[in-house]
C-alpha positions as CSV (number, residue, x, y, z in Angstrom):
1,X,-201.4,-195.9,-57.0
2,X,-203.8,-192.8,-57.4
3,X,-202.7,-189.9,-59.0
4,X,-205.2,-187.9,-57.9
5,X,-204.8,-185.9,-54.6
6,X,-206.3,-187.3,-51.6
7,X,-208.0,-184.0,-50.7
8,X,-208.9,-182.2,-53.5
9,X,-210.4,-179.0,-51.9
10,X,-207.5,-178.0,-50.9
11,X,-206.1,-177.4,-54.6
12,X,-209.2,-175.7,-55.5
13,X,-208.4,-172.4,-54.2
14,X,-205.1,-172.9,-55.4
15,X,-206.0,-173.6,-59.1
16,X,-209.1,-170.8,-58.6
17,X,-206.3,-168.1,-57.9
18,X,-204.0,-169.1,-60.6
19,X,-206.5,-169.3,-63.3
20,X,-207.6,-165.7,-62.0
21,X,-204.5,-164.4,-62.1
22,X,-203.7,-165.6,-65.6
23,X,-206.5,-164.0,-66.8
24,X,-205.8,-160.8,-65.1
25,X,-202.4,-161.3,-67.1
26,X,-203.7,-162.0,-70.0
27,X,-206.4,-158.6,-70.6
28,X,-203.1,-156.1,-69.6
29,X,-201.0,-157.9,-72.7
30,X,-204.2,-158.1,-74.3
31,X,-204.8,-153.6,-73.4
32,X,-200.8,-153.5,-74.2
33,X,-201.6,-155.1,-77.7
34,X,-203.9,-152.6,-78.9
35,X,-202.3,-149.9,-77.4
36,X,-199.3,-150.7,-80.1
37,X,-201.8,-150.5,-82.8
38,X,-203.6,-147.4,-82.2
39,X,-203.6,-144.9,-84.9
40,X,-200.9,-142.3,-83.5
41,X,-198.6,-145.1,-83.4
42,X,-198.8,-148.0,-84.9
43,X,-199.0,-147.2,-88.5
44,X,-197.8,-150.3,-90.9
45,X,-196.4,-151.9,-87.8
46,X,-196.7,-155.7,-88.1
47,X,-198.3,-158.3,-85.3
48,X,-195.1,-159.7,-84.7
49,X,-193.4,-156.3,-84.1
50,X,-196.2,-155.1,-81.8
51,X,-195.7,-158.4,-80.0
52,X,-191.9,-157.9,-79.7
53,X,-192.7,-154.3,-78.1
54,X,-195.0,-155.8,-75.6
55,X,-193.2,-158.7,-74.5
56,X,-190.8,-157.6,-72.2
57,X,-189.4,-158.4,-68.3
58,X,-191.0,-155.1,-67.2
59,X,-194.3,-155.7,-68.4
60,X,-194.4,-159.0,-67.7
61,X,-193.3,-158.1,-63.8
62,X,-196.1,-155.8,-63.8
63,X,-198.8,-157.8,-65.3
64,X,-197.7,-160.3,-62.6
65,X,-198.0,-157.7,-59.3
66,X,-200.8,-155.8,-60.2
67,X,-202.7,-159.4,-61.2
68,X,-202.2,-160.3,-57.5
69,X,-203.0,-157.0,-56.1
70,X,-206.1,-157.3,-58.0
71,X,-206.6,-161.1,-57.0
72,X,-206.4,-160.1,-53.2
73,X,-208.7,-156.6,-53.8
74,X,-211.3,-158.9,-55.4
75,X,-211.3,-162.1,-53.1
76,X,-211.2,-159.1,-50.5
77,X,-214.5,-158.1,-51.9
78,X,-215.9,-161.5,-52.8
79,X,-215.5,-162.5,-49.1
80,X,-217.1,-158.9,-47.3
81,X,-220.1,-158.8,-49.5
């Protein structure tokens, strides 16, 4: 038996938005990041503290809705031009 699927466009969008998504994800932890190590406020902070502050439920909710807001805006975009 095959493991691959037996129609393997239909998983391409799929894997297309996820991948998009995480990377959406990934450059608002990354702004949050440096935003705890500017130089008003994250004077002799460690990385491990900064990543303590950013890592939270909230944050991670929003980096999740506005990553598919942003995912639908651009495919939205992609598909009219």
């Amino acid at each position: 038996m095959s493991l691959t699927p037996k129609d393997p466009r239909k998983l391409k969008p799929i894997w297309r938005a996820v991948i998009e998504i995480a990377f959406i994800v990934f450059l608002f932890y990354s702004n949050l990041l440096m935003g705890e190590f500017t130089q008003a406020n994250g004077r002799g902070k460690s990385f491990l503290a900064g990543l303590g502050d950013v890592m939270t439920l909230e944050n991670l909710a929003i980096a999740l809705v506005t990553a598919f807001i942003g995912y639908v805006a651009f495919e939205y975009l992609r598909k009219k031009l």
